[in-house]
GUZATOR-240942 format. One line per 10 residues: their letters; for each residue x, y, z of C-alpha. Coordinates in nm, 3 decimals. Each point is the difference from the previous one (the first is absolute). Example, Ala and Ser with C-alpha at 12.3 -4.5 7.8 and 13.67 -1.06 7.14 Angstrom:
as) 1.230 -0.450 0.780 | 0.137 0.344 -0.066;
***
This chain:
xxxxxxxxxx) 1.729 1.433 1.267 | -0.104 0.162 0.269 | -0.352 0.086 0.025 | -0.262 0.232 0.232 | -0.331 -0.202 0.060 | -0.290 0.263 0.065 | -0.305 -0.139 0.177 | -0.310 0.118 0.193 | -0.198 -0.190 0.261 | 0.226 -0.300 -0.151;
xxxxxxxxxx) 0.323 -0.166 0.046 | 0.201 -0.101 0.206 | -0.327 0.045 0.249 | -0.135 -0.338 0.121 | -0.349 0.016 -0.196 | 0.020 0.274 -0.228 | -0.127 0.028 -0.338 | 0.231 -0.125 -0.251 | 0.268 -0.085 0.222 | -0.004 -0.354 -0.056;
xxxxxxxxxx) 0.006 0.091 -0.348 | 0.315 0.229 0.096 | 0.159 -0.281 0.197 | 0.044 -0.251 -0.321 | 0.088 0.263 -0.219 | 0.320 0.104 0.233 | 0.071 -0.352 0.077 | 0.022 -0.113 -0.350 | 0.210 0.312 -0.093 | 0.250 -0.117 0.218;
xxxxxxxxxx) 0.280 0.109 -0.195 | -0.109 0.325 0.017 | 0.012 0.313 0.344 | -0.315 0.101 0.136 | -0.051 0.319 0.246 | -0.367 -0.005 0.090 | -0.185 0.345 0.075 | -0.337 -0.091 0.102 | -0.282 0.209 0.155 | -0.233 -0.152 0.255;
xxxxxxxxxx) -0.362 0.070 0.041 | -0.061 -0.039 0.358 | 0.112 -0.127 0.350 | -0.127 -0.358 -0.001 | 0.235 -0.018 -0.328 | 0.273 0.094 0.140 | -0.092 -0.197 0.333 | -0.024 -0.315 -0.188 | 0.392 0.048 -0.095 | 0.202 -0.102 -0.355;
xxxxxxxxxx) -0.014 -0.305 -0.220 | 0.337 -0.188 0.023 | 0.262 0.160 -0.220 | 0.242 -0.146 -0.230 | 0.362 0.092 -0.003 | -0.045 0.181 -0.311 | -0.229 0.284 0.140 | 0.267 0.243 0.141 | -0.184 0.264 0.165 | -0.329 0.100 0.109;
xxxxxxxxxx) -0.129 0.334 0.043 | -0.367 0.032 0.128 | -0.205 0.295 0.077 | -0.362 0.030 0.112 | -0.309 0.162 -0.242 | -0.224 -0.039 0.290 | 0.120 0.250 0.190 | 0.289 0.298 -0.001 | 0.119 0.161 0.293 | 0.105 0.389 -0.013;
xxxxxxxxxx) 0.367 0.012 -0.107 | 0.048 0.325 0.203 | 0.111 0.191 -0.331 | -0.053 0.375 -0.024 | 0.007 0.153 -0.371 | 0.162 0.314 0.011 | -0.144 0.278 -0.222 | 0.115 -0.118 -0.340 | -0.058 -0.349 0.093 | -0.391 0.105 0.083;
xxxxxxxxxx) 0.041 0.175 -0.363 | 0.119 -0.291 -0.145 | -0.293 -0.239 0.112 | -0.245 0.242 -0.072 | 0.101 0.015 -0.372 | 0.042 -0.322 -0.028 | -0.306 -0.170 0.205 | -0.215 0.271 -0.211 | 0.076 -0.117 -0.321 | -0.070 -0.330 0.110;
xxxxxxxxxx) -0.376 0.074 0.132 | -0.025 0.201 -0.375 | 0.108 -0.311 -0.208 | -0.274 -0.163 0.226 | -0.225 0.251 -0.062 | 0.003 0.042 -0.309 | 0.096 -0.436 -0.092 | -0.277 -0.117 -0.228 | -0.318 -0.130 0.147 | 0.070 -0.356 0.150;
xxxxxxxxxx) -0.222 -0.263 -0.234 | 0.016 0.213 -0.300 | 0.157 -0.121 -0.320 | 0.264 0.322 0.029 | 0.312 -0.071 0.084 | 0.212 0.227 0.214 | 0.136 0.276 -0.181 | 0.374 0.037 -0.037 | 0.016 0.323 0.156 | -0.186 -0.147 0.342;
xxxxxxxxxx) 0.244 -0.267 -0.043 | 0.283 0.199 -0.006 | -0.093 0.207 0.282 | -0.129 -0.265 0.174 | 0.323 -0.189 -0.028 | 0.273 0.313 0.017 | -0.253 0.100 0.392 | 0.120 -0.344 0.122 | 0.338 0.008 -0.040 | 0.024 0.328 0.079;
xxxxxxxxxx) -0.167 -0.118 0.364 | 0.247 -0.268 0.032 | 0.258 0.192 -0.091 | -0.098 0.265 0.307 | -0.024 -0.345 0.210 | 0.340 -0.069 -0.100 | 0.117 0.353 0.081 | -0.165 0.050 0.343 | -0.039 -0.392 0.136 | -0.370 0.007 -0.041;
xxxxxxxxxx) -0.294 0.122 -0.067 | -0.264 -0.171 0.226 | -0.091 0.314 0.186 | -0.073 0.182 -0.320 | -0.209 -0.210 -0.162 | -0.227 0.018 0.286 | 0.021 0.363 0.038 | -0.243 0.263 -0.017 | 0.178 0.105 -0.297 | -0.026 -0.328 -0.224;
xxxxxxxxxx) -0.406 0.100 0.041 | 0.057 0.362 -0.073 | 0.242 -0.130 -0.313 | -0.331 -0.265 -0.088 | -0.261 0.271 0.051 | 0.122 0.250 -0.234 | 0.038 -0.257 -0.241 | -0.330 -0.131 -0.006 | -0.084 0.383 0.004 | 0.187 0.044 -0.340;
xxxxxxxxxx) -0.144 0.098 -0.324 | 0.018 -0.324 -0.198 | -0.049 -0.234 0.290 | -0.264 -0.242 -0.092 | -0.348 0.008 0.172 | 0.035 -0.258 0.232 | 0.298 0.202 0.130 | -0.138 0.305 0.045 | -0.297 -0.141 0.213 | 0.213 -0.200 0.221;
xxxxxxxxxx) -0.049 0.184 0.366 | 0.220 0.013 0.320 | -0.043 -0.377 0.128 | 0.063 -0.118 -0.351 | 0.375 0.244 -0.015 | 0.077 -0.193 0.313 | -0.118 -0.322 -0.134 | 0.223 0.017 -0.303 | 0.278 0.171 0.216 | 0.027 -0.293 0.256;
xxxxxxxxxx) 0.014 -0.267 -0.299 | 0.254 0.174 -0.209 | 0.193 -0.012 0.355 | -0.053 -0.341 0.056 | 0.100 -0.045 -0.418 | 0.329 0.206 0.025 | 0.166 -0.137 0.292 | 0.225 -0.180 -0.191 | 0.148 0.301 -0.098 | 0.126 0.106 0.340;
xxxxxxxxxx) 0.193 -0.359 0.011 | 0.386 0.016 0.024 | 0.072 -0.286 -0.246 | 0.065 0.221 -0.333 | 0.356 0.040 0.092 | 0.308 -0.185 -0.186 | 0.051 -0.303 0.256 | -0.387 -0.041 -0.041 | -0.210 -0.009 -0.309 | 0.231 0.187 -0.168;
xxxxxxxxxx) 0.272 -0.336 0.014 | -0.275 -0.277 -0.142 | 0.031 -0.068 -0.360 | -0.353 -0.022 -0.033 | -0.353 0.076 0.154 | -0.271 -0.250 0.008 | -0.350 0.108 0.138 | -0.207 -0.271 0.091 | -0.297 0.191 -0.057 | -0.110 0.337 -0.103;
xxxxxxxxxx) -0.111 0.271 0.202 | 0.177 0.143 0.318 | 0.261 -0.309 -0.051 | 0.104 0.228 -0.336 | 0.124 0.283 0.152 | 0.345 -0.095 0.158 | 0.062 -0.158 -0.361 | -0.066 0.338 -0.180 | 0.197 0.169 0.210 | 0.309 -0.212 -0.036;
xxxxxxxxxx) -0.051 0.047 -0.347 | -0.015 0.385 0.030 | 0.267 0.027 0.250 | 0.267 -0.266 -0.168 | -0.142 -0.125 -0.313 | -0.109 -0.337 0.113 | -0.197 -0.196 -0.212 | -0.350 -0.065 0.126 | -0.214 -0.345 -0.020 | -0.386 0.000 0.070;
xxxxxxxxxx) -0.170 -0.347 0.046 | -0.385 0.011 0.046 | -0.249 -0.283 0.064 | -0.252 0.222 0.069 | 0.002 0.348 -0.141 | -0.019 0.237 0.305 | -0.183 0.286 -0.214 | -0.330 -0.227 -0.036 | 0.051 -0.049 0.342 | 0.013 0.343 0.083;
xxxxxxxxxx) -0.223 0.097 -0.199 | -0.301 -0.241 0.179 | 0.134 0.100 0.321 | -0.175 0.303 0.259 | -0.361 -0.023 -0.157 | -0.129 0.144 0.285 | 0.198 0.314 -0.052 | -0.109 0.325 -0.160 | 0.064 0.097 -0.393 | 0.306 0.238 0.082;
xxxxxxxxxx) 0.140 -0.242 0.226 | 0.038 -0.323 -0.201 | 0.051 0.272 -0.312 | 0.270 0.114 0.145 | 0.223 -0.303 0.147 | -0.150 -0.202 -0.335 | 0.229 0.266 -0.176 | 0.284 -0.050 0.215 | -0.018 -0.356 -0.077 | -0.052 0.061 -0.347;
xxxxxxxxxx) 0.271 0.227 -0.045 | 0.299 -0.251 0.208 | -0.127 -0.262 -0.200 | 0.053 0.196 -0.319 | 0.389 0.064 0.121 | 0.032 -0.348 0.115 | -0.088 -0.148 -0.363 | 0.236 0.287 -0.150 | 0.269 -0.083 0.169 | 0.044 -0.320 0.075;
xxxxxxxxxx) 0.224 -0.228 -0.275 | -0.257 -0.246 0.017 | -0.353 -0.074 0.150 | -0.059 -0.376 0.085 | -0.369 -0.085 0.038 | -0.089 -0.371 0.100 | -0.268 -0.062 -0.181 | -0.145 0.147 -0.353 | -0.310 0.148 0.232 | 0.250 0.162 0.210;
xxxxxxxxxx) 0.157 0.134 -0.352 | -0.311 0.116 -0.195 | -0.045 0.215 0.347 | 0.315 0.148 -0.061 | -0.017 0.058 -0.334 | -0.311 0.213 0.058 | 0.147 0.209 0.299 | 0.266 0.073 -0.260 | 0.287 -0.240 -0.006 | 0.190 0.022 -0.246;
xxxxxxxxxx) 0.007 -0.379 -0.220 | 0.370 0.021 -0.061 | 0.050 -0.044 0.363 | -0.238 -0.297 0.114 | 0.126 -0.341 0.038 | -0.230 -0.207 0.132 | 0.147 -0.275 0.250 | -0.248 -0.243 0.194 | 0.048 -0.037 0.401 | 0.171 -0.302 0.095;
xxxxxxxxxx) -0.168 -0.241 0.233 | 0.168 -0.316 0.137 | -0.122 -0.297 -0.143 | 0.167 -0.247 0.261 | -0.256 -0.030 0.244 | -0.269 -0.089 -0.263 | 0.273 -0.246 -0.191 | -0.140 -0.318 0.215 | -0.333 0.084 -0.104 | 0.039 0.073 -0.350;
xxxxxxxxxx) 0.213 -0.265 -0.122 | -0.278 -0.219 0.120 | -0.217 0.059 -0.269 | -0.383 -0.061 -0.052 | 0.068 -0.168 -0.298 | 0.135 -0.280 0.174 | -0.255 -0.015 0.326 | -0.308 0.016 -0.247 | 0.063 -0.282 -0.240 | -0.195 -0.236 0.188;
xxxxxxxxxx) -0.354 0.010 0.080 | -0.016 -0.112 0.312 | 0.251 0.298 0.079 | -0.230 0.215 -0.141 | -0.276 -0.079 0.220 | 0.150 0.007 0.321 | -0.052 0.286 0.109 | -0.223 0.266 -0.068 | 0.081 0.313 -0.210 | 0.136 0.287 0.162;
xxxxxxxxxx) 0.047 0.325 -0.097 | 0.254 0.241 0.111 | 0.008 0.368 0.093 | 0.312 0.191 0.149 | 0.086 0.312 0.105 | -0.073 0.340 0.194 | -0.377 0.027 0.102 | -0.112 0.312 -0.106 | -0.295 0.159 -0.246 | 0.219 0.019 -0.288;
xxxxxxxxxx) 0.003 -0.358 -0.003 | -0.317 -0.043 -0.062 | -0.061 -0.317 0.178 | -0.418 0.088 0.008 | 0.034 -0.096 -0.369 | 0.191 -0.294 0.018 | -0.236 -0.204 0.296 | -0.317 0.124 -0.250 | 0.224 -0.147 -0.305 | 0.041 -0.341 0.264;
xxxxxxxxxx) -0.332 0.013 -0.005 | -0.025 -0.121 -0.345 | 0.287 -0.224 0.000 | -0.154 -0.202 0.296 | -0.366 -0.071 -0.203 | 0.271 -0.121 -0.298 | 0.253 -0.174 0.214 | -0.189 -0.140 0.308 | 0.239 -0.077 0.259 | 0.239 0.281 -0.053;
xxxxxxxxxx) 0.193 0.161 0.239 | 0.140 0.396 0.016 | 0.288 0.055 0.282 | 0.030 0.446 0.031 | 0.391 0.025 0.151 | 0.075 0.329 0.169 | 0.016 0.255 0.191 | -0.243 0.348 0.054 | 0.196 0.294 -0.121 | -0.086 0.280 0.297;
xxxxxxxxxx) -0.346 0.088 0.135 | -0.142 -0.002 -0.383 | 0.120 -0.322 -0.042 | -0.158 -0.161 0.335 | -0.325 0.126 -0.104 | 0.032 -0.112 -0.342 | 0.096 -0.337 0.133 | -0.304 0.019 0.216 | -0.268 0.005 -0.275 | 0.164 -0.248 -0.175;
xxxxxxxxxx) 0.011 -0.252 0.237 | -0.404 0.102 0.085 | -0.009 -0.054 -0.416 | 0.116 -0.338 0.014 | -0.232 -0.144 0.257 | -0.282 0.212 -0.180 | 0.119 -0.188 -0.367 | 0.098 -0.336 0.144 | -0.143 -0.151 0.301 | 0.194 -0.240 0.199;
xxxxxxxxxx) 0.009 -0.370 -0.106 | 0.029 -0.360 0.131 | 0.116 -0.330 -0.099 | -0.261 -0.167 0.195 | -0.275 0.045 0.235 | 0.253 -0.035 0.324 | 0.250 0.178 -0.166 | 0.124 0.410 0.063 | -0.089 0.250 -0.293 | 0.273 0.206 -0.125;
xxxxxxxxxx) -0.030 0.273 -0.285 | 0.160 -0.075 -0.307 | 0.184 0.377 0.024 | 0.247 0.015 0.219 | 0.185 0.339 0.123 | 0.347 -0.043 0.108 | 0.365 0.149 0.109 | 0.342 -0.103 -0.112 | 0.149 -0.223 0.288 | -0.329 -0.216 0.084;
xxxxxxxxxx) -0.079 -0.325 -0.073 | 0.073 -0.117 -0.371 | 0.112 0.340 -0.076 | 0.331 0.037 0.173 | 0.173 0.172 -0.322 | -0.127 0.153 -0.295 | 0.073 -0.334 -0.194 | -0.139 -0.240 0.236 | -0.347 0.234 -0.082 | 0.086 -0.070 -0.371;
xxxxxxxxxx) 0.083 -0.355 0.017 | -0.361 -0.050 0.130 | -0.199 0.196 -0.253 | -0.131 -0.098 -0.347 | 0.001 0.342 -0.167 | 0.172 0.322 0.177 | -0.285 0.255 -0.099 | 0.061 0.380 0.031 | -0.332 0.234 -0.031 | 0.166 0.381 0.083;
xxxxxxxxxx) -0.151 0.273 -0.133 | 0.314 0.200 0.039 | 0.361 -0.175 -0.014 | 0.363 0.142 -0.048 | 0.233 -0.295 -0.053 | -0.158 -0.362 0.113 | 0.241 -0.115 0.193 | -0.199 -0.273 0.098 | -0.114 -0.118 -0.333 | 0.384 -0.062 -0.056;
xxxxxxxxxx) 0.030 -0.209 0.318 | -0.271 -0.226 -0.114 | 0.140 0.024 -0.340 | 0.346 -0.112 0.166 | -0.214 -0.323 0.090 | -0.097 -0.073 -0.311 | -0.375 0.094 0.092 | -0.223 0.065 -0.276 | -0.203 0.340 0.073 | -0.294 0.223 -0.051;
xxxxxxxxxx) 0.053 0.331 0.030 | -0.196 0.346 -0.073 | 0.146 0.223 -0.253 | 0.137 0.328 0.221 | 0.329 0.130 0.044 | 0.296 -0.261 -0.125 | -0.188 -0.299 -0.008 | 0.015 -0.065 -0.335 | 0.329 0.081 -0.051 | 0.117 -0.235 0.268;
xxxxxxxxxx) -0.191 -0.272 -0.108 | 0.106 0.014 -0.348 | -0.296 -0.265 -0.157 | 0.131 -0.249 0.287 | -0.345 0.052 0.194 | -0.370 0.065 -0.059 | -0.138 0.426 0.049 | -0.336 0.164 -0.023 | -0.127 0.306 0.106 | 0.001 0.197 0.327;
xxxxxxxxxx) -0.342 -0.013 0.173 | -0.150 -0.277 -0.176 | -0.062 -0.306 0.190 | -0.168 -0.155 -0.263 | 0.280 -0.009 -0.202 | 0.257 -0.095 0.256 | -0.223 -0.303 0.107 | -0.029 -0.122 -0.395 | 0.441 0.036 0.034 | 0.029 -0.248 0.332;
xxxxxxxxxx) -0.247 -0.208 -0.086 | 0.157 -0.069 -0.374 | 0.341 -0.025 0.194 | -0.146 -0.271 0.267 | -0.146 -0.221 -0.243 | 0.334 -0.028 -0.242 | 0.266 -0.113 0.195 | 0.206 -0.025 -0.315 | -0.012 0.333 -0.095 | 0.073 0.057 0.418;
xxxxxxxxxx) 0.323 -0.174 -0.024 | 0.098 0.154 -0.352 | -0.084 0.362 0.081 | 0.134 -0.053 0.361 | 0.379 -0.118 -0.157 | -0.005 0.281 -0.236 | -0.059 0.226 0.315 | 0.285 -0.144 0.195 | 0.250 0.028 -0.332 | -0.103 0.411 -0.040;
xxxxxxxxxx) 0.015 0.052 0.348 | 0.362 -0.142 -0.003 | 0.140 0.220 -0.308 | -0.202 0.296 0.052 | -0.030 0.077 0.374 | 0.287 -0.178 0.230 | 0.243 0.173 0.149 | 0.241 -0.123 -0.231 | -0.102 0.207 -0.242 | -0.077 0.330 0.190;
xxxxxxxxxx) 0.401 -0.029 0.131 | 0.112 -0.033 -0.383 | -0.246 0.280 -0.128 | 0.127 0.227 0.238 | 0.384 -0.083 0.003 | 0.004 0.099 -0.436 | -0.234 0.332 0.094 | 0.278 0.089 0.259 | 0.300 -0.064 -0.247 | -0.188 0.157 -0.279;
xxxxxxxxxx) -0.085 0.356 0.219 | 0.386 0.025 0.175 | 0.098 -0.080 -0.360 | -0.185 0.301 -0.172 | 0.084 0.267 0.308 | 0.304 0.199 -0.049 | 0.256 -0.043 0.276 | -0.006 0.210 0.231 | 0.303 -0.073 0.247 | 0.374 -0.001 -0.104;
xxxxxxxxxx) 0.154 -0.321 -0.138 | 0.305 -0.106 0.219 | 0.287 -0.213 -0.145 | 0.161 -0.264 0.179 | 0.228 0.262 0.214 | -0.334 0.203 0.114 | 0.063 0.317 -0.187 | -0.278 0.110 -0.217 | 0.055 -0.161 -0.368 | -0.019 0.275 -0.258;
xxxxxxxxxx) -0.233 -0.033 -0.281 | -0.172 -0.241 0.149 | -0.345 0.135 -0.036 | -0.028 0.236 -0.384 | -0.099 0.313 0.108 | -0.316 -0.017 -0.258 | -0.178 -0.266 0.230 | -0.033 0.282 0.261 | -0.196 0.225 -0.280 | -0.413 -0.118 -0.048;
xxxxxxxxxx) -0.032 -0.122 -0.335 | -0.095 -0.275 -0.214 | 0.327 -0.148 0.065 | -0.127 -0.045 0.426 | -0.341 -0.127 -0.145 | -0.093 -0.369 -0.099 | 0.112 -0.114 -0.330 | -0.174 0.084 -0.328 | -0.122 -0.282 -0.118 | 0.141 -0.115 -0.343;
xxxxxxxxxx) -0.228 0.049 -0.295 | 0.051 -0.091 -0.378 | 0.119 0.205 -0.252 | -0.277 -0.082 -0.228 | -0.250 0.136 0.276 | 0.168 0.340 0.069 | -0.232 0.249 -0.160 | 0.228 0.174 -0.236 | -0.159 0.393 -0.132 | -0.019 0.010 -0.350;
xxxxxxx) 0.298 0.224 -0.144 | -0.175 0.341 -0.138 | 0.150 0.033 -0.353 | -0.027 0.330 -0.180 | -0.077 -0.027 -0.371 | 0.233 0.217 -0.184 | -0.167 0.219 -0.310;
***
């Protein structure tokens, strides 16, 4: 099978998001052809250069979102007519898309209009080689103005003023580049079996048009829905402005979840989200990200269970808690020294070890007041009179001293304890789960779903409550060791890359197995084998669609038969 991998900001870039993610799933699908198409989001990305590629990824295509030079192409006449039609009815489905945060979905005539405007711009891309100079023209703010203008257009809309046309003009541009690509043709997208998007968004587009174009059948994974994140994004802007591009949004996520065969979400949060921005259930198949669980093998088959039998193992060392991860305000690591707090007047002696790194200028300050926290909460402390104080909360980086690797952090800590306020997937709850850790966690995002019973939650924001948790944990090291191996036996069926590779193997089959073909069989002499393909699978239908499921006679409602009584 051969197979077009559609990613943004990702792989094969050294350091993108999700392309380590990307890099197991192609390596375990070995059997299988992969041509690449990836956008980048910047120079540094592109600077730092390309993962290492297996044999099995054939080509790789690569085009910047960052920036677009002019293309030098002139529209003639009915060229300029063309855009104009067609880059106005996509500022009126904007205009008139239902407010963003309502409980209305988009109509089906915005969504039709909407949809029928974009590929009736890439098709005028296709036609001319471009259309970078147009959407940046005076006209694409004329087409927005009148618009906005319209009778109809809703009130945020019609108040949105020059710099906010422009605004929305030079984002739409920035959105629609992908349209002026050269990769829709039939020794590009148009030869893959099958699209996979790595995300959703801008990463979409290329896979809708192969789909409009030649037919190909489209696959959207999300770990993190990119209309919530849209949606939170520009809050500094005014009303028309994030009205406006929130509609865009709105709208390509509406034709995203319409047409793609099926919508993989990793998590059940990341699912509920798209249930509510209108996927459809039929489609979603959830399938968990894979993580490696070799480096934390040495750690976890070394079990507490076996360490903590013995007293005098249990009181070697003090307690220690564990914290790891970005440092940042959603973590909410104010709560978790105030929580310490607690746990050190109930467990003198205890220890808490924060492992990480500032994310940006936020995080440095954020990092800042914690660490002035800590020597507010705790003072330092001595063995003896002669002897140096140290603080019983240390702040540290990956690669130092006792923390070389994620799991030599682990392997040191008690209890992994996680105290966000705001989490997508936990990625590092599963490493400590991975070795067989037992954990406290607050209840946002997937947590629960990830930790499955295996670990102890409480509420976000309440220290009290995630004190009561660690110190329960720290004076049972039974229940440690038992909750701990259950960890370490979910995290091996539920999240290892294993099981990603196999999910996503069957959804491939299943999708190429439901698509009609779409190229001429050959037999063994190369000429095209008649009959090959019935000429019904070419015609939309219930026959194209997923199989009815079977249901019982005996629950078929049957209409009583209306009997006319004779006189």
């Amino acid at each position: 099978m051969r197979i077009g991998l559609l990613t943004e900001g990702g792989y094969p870039y050294v350091g993108g998001e999700g392309g380590v993610w990307c890099d197991r799933l192609v390596r375990g699908l070995d059997r299988h052809e992969f041509d690449v198409y990836a956008f980048s989001t910047g120079q540094a990305q592109e600077d730092a250069g390309w993962l290492p590629l297996p044999p099995q990824v054939a080509r790789v295509r690569t085009a910047p979102l960052w920036t677009a030079e002019e293309d030098g192409v002139v529209h003639g006449r009915r060229a300029r007519r063309r855009f104009t039609e067609h880059y106005g009815e996509l500022a009126a489905a904007l205009c008139h898309a239902a407010e963003p945060g309502t409980a209305e979905k988009p109509g089906t005539a915005e969504a039709d209009r909407f949809t029928n405007a974009l590929h009736g711009l890439a098709e005028l891309a296709r036609d001319e080689g471009g259309l970078v100079a147009a959407l940046r023209s005076e006209q694409a703010v004329r087409a927005l103005e009148r618009a906005c203008r319209a009778p109809g257009a809703r009130r945020t809309a019609r108040e949105a003023r020059v710099p906010d046309l422009l605004t929305v003009v030079g984002d739409l541009e920035r959105a629609l580049r992908p349209l002026s690509l050269d990769w829709y043709e039939e020794d590009g997208l148009g030869a893959v079996d099958l699209c996979h998007a790595a995300s959703g968004g801008i990463a979409v587009l290329p896979g809708l048009l192969a789909r409009h174009f030649f037919g190909v059948p489209l696959l959207v994974t999300e770990y993190g829905v990119r209309l919530r994140t849209h949606y939170l994004t520009r809050p500094d802007a005014s009303p028309a402005v994030r009205s406006l591009l929130a509609a865009f949004h709105g709208l390509l996520t509406a034709e995203t979840y319409r047409a793609a065969s099926y919508l993989v979400p990793g998590n059940a949060h990341a699912r509920r989200w798209q249930e509510r921005c209108g996927a459809d259930r039929a489609k979603l198949r959830t399938i968990h990200p894979g993580l490696d669980a070799t480096p934390f093998t040495r750690v976890g088959e070394d079990r507490p269970e076996g360490r903590e039998k013995g007293a005098e193992r249990e009181h070697a060392g003090p307690h220690t808690l564990v914290w790891i991860g970005r440092v940042e305000p959603a973590k909410d690591l104010v709560s978790l020294l105030h929580a310490f707090a607690e746990v050190r007047a109930a467990e003198p002696g205890t220890r808490l070890r924060i492992v990480g790194r500032p994310s940006g200028p936020e995080g440095e300050a954020y990092l800042g007041h914690c660490r002035a926290l800590a020597a507010q909460l705790f003072p330092d402390e001595a063995d003896g009179p002669h002897a140096v104080g140290r603080n019983p909360v240390t702040f540290e980086e990956l690669g130092g001293p006792g923390a070389e690797t994620t799991a030599d952090v682990h392997a040191g800590g008690t209890v992994t304890v996680l105290s966000s306020v705001v989490e997508g997937f936990p990625v590092g709850l599963i490493e400590a789960m991975f070795c067989g850790r037992a954990t406290v966690s607050t209840d946002v995002g997937a947590v629960v779903e990830v930790i499955g019973g295996t670990g102890l939650v409480v509420p976000p924001r309440n220290p009290r409550a995630l004190a009561e948790a660690c110190v329960s944990l720290l004076r049972d090291p039974e229940r440690r060791a038992r909750l701990g191996a259950a960890a370490r036996a979910r995290a091996l069926e539920l999240f290892s890359v294993e099981q990603n590779v196999v999910a996503f193997h069957a959804l491939y089959l299943e999708t190429v197995a439901r698509t009609p073909v779409r190229r001429p069989v050959l037999d063994g002499a190369g000429d095209p084998q008649p009959f090959a393909a019935p000429a019904e699978a070419h015609v939309p239908g219930h026959w194209t669609g997923p199989t009815p499921r079977a249901v019982p006679t005996w629950a078929v409602e049957t209409p009583e038969p209306v009997t006319e009584t004779v006189r």
